[in-house]
C-alpha positions in Angstrom: 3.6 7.3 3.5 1.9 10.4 4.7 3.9 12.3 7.3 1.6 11.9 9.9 2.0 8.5 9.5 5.2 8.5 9.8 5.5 10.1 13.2 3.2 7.5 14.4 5.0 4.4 13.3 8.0 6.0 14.5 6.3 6.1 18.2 5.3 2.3 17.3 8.6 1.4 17.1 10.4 3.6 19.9 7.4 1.5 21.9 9.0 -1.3 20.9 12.7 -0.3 21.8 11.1 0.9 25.0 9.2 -2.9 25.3 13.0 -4.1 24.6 14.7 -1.9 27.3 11.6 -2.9 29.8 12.7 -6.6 29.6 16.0 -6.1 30.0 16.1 -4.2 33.3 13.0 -6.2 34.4 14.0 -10.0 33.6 18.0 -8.8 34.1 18.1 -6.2 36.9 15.2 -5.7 38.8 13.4 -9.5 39.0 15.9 -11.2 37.7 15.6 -15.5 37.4 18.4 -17.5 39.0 21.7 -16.6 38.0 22.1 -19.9 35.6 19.0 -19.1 34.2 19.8 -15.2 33.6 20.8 -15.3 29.3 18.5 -17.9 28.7 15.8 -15.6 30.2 16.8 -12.6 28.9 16.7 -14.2 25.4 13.8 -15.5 25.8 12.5 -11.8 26.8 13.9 -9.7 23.8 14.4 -12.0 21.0 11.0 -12.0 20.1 11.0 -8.6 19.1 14.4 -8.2 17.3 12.6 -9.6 13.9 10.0 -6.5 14.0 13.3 -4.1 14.7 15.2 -5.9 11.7 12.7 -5.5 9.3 12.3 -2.0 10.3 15.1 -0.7 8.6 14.0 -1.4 5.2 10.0 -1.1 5.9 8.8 0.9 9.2 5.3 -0.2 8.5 6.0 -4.2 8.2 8.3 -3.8 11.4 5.7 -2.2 13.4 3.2 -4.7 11.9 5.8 -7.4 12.7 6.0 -5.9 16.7 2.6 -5.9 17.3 1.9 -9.3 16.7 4.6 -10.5 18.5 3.5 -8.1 21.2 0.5 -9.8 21.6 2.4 -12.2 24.0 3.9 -9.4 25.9 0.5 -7.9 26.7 -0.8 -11.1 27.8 2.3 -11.7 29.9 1.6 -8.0 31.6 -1.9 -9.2 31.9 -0.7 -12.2 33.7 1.8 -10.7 36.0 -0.6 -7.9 37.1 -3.3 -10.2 38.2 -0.4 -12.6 39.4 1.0 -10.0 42.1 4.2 -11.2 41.9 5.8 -8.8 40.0 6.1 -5.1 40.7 2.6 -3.3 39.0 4.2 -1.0 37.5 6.4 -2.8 35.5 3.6 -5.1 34.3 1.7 -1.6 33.1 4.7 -0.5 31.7 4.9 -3.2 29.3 0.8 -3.2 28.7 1.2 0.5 27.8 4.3 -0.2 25.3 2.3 -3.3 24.0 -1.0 -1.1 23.3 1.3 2.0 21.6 2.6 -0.7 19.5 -0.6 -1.8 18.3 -2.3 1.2 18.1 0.2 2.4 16.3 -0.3 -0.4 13.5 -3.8 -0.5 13.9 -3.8 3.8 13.1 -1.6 3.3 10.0 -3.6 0.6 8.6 -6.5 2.9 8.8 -4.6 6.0 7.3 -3.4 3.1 4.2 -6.8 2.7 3.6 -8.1 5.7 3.5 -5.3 7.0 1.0 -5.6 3.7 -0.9 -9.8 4.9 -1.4 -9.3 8.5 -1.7 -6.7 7.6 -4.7 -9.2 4.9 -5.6 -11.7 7.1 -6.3 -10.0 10.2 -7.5 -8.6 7.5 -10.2 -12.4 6.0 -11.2 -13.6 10.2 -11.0 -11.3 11.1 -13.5 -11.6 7.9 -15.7 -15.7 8.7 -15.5 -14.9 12.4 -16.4 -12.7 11.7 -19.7 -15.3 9.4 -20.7 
């Protein structure tokens, strides 16, 4: 892994920490549900992305990976709660925002992969042509 690489799936998966700490003070401080319904919500809000931080710790790209598709549903529940108007905007762009760091992140390593994966491709098939 490139270091540039790196620094951006490291951003991926602060975004994701940040997506985490977003739930928590939305769904448990700011809007929360009715109090019997408080750790059942909550769960529902950051469990999703505890898999993606797990799997993190042994491969940053696959937990990034992993974060982005489950983030998916996040950016479609901002989506939905900023066209809904019930909930405060700015937490409903807060969690778009993470989502699409997230994702981009992913999405700009998996270009970077490939590119290193053609570069070496071809500097492999250059030097088998040349001993030839």
């Amino acid at each position: 892994m490139n270091p540039a690489s790196g620094k951006i799936l490291r951003l991926g998966l602060l975004a994701a920490i940040a997506l985490i700490v977003l739930q928590i003070v939305w769904h448990g401080w700011l809007a929360p549900p009715r109090a019997a319904l408080l750790w059942p919500g909550l769960a529902l809000a950051v469990a999703p992305l505890l898999p993606g931080l797990w799997v993190a710790r042994e491969s940053l790209r696959r937990g990034v990976l992993i974060c982005g598709i489950v983030g998916l549903f996040y950016f479609s529940h901002g989506v939905a709660e900023l066209w809904s108007g019930n909930a405060p905007h700015w937490l409903a762009l807060a969690e778009i925002l993470f989502t699409l760091v997230i994702i981009g992140a992913s999405g700009w390593d998996a270009r970077g992969y490939k590119r290193a994966q053609k570069s070496a491709t071809a500097a492999h098939g250059s030097a088998g042509s040349a001993g030839a």
